[in-house]
C-alpha positions as semicolon CSV with decimal commas, in nm:
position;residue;x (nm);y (nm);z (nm)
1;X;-2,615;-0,632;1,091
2;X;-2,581;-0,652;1,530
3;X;-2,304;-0,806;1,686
4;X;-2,538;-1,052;1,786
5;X;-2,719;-1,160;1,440
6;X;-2,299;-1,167;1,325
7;X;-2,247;-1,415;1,614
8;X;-2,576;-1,619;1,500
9;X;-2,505;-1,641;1,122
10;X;-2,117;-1,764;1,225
11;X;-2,197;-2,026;1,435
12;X;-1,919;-2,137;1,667
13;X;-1,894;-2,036;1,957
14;X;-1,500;-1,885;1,918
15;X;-1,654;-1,734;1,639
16;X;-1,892;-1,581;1,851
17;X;-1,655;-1,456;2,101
18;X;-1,451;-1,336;1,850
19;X;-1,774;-1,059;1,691
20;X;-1,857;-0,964;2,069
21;X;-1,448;-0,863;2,081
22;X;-1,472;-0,636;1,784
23;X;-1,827;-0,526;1,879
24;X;-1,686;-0,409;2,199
25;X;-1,350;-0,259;2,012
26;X;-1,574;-0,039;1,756
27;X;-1,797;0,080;2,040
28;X;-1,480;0,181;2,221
29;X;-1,367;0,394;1,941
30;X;-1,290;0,740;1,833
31;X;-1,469;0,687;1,445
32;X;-1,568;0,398;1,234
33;X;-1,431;0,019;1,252
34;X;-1,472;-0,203;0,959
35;X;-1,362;-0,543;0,888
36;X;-1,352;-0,864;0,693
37;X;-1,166;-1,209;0,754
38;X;-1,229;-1,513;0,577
39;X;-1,047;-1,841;0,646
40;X;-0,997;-1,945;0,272
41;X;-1,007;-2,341;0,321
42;X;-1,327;-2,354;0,532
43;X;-1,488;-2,030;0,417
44;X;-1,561;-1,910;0,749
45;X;-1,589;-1,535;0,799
46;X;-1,524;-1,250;1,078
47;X;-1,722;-0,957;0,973
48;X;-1,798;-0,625;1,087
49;X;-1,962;-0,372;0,871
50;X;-1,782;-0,533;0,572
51;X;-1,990;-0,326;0,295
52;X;-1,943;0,030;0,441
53;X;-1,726;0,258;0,196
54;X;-1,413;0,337;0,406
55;X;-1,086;0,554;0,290
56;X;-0,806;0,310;0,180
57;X;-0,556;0,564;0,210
58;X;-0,243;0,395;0,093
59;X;-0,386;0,031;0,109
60;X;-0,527;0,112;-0,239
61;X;-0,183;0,123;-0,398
62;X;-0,248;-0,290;-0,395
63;X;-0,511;-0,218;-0,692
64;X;-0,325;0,037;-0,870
65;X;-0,078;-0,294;-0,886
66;X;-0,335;-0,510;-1,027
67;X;-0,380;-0,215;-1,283
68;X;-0,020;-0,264;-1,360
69;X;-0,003;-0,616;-1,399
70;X;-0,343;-0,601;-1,635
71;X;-0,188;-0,355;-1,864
72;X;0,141;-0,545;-1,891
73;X;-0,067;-0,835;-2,021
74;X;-0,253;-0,602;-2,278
75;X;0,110;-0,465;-2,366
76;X;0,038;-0,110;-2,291
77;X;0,349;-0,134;-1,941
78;X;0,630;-0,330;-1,960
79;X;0,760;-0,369;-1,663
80;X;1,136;-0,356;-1,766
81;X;1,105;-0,077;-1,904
82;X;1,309;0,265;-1,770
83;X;1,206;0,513;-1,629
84;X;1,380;0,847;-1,491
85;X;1,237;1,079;-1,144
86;X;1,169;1,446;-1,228
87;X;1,134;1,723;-0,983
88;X;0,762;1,769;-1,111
89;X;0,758;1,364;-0,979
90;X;0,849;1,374;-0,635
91;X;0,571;1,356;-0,379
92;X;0,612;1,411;-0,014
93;X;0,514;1,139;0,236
94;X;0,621;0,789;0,251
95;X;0,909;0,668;0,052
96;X;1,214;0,707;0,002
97;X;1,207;0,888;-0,410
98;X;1,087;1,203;-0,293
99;X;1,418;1,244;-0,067
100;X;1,639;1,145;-0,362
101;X;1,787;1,356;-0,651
102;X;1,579;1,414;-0,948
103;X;1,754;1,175;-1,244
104;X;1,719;0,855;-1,084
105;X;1,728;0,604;-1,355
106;X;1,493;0,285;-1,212
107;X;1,183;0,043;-1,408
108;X;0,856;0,005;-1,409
109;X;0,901;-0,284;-1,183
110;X;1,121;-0,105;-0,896
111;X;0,837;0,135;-0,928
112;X;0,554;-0,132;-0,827
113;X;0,858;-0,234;-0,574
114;X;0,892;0,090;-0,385
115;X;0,479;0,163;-0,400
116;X;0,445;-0,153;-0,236
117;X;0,708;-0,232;-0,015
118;X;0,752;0,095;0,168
119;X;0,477;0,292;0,027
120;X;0,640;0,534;-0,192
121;X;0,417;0,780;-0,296
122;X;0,663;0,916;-0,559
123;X;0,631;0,576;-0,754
124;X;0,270;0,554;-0,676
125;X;0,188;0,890;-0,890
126;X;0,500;0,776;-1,178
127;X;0,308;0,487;-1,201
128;X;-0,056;0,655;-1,199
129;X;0,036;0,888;-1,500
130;X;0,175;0,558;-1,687
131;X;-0,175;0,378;-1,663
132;X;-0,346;0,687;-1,811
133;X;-0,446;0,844;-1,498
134;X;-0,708;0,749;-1,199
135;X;-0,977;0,725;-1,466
136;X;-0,781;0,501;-1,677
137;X;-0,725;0,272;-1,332
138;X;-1,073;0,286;-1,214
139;X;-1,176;0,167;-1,584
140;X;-0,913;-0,104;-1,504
141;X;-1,015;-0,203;-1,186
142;X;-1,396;-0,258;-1,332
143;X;-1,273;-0,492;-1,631
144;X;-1,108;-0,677;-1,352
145;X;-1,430;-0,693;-1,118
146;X;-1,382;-0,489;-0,836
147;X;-1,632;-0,204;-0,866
148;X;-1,610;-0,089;-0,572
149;X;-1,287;0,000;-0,532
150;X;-1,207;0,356;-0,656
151;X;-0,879;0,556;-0,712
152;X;-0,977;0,934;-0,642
153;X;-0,614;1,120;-0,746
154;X;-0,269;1,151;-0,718
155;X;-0,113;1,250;-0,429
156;X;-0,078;1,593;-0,359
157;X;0,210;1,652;-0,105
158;X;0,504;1,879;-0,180
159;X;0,840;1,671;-0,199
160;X;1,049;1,783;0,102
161;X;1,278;2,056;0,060
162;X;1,586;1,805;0,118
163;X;1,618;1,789;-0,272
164;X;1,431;2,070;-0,366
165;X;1,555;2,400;-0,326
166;X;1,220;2,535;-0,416
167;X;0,925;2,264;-0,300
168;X;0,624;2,364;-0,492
169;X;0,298;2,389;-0,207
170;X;0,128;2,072;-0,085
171;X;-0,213;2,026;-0,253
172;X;-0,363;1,798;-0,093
173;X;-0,725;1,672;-0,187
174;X;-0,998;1,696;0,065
175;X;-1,109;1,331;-0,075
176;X;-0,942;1,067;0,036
177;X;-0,650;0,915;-0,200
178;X;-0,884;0,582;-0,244
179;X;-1,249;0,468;-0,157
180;X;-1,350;0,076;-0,107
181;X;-1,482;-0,150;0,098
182;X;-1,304;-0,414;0,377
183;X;-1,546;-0,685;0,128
184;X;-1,370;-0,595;-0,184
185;X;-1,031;-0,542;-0,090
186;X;-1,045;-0,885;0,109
187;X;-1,178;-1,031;-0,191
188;X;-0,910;-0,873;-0,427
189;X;-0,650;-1,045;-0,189
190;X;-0,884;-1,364;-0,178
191;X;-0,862;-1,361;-0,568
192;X;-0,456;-1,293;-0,565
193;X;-0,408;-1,662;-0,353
194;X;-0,663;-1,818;-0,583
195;X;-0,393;-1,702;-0,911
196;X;-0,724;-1,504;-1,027
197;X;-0,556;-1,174;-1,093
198;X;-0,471;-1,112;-1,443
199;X;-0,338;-1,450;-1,440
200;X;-0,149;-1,685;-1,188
201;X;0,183;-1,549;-1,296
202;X;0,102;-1,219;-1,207
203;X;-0,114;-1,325;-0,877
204;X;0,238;-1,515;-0,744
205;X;0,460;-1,196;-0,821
206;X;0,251;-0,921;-0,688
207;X;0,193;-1,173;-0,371
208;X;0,571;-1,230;-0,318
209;X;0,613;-0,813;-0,354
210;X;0,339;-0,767;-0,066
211;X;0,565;-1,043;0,154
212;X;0,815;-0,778;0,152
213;X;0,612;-0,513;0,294
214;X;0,783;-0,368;0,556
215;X;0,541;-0,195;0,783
216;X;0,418;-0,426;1,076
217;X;0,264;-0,131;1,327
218;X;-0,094;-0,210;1,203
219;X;-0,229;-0,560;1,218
220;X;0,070;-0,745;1,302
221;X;0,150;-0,517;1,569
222;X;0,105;-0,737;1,882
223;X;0,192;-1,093;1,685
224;X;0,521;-1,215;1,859
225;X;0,710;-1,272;1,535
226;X;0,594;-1,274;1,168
227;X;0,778;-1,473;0,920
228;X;1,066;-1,308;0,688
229;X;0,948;-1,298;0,345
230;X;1,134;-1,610;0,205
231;X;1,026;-1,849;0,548
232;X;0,678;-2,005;0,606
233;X;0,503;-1,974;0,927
234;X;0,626;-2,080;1,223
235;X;0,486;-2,207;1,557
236;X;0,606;-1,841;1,719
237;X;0,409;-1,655;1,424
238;X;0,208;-1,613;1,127
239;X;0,334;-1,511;0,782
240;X;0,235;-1,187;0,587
241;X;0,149;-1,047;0,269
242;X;0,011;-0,691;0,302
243;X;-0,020;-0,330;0,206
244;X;-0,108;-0,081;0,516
245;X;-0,265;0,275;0,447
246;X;-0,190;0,548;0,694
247;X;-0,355;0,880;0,713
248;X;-0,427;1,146;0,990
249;X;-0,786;0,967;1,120
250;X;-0,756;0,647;0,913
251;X;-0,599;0,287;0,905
252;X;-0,653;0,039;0,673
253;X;-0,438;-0,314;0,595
254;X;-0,516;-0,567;0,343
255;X;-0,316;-0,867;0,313
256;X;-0,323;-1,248;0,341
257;X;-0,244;-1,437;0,714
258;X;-0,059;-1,796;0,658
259;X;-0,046;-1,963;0,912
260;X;0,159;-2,300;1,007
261;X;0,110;-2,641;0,962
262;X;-0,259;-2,740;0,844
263;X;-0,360;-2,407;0,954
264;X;-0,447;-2,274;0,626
265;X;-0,484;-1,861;0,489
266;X;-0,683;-1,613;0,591
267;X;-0,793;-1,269;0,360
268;X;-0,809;-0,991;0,567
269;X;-0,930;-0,623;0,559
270;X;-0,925;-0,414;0,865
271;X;-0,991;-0,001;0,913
272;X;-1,044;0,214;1,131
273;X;-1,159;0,531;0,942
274;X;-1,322;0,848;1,094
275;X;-1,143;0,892;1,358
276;X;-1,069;1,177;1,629
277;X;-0,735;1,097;1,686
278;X;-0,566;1,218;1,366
279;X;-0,183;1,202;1,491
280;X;0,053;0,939;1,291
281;X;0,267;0,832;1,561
282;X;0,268;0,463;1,586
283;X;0,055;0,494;1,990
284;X;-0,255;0,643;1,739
285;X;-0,590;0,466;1,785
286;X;-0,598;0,389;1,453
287;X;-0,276;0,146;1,504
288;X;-0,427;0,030;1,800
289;X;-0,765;-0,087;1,685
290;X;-0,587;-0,274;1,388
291;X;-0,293;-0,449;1,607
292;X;-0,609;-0,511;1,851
293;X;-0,793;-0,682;1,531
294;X;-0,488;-0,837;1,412
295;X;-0,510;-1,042;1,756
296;X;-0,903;-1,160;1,714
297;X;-0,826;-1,261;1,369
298;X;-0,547;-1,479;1,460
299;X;-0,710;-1,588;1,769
300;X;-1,024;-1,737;1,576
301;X;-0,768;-1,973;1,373
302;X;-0,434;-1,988;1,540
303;X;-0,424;-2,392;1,495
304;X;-0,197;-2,445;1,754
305;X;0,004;-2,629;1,913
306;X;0,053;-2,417;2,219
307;X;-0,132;-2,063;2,313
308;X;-0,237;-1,760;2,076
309;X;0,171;-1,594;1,996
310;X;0,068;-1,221;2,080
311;X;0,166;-1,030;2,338
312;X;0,005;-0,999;2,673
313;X;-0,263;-0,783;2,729
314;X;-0,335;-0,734;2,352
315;X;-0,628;-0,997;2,278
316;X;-0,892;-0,919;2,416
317;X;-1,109;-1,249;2,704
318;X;-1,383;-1,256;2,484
319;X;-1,193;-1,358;2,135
């Protein structure tokens, strides 16, 4: 679908504005730009290229959650539960396990708690073998209804050599960690405010883990405050529940948008996948398209009072 036939089929004219922003952001961009928004009370949509399969890079460790909290109702995981880090765990990358001494005695829940909260990719392959493997969580992830969403492997990279006299070599895959698309991870996060996931118990705790994610260099980036995890939104700034992916060429975020007063939630999934610039500092493109999409998104339903809280220069006339 054009920019333009977008514009038609959303009607308003903000809502126009707002598709001829992010039709001029993709076309000003080093790969491929993907997105979908919907306002949850109204139903109103931003879209752009929603159905294209992107990498989710780390943003997929949200389903691998929902695979968690599935099995726990089954009474295969309980979440209590101990569990101890070997060497043959620890994964390099984000986190915080891989940089910590083998023997760490944590649960299943902490687990969940460090995959989500600062991405630990340590966790995130403790808690792939204890589903069964990817297979086992894409097989999960269908009985739950999201087909499209697809776990490809563990993580392959070596644990720093902080802990590890000997780090075994880095063996990382040439897929990407995770396949979807922005319309089924925006739905998954959709179907976590609705109390749809595994049940409403297990929506509202995997919800309040994702309030206390701690990266804000993607979609929040330019937002002049976000909320702490235990406040609502505020005039000066939405609140967040999220899970970012980060990757050399690729950006994705997930997450739900509440905003203040009668101003209602939004579902989100932005990426930026494909791209040239492959560096992971936080002045990548990739971090730049998403902060620059975080703005539209909030633009098309800040409710006000008083102007759009992001910072100058980042929203672009048109939204």
């Amino acid at each position: 679908m054009t920019a333009a036939e977008l514009a038609i089929s959303l009607g308003p004219d903000a809502a126009s504005q707002a598709v001829a922003a992010i039709a001029g952001l993709a076309a000003a961009s080093g790969g491929h730009v993907g997105l979908l928004a919907r306002h949850l009370e109204s139903g109103e949509q931003l879209a752009w290229k929603p159905d294209d399969v992107i990498g989710t890079a780390s943003a997929v460790k949200v389903a691998i959650y929902a695979e968690v909290m599935r099995q726990r109702r089954l009474g295969r995981i309980d979440l209590d539960a101990a569990v101890v880090t070997e060497e043959a765990d620890l994964a390099g990358g984000s986190g915080v396990l891989s940089v910590l001494r083998p023997g760490l005695r944590c649960t299943v829940a902490d687990l969940c708690t460090l995959m989500i909260v600062v991405s630990d990719n340590t966790a995130t392959n403790m808690l792939i073998d204890l589903l069964g493997g990817a297979d086992a969580v894409n097989e999960g992830l269908d009985a739950l209804g999201y087909h499209h969403i697809r776990l490809n492997h563990k993580i392959g990279y070596a644990p720093p050599p902080l802990v590890v006299a000997s780090p075994r070599p880095s063996q990382p895959s040439s897929e990407p960690l995770g396949t979807a698309t922005p319309a089924e991870l925006c739905r998954l996060l959709a179907d976590l405010h609705a109390g749809s996931v595994v049940d409403a118990a297990a929506s509202a705790e995997m919800i309040s883990t994702l309030r206390h994610q701690q990266s804000q260099s993607l979609v929040p980036r330019s937002y002049l405050d976000v909320a702490d995890p235990a406040d609502p939104p505020g005039p000066d700034g939405p609140a967040v529940a999220s899970k970012t992916g980060s990757v050399g060429g690729c950006r994705v975020e997930t997450g739900l948008l509440y905003l203040p007063g009668d101003g209602g939630t939004v579902a989100y999934c932005a990426a930026a996948d494909h791209l040239s610039d492959r560096s992971m500092t936080v002045l990548s493109e990739g971090n730049e398209i998403l902060g620059r999409l975080g703005a539209i998104i909030l633009a098309r339903w800040w409710p006000g009072p008083g102007p759009v809280p992001v910072r100058q220069g980042w929203l672009p006339a048109s939204a």
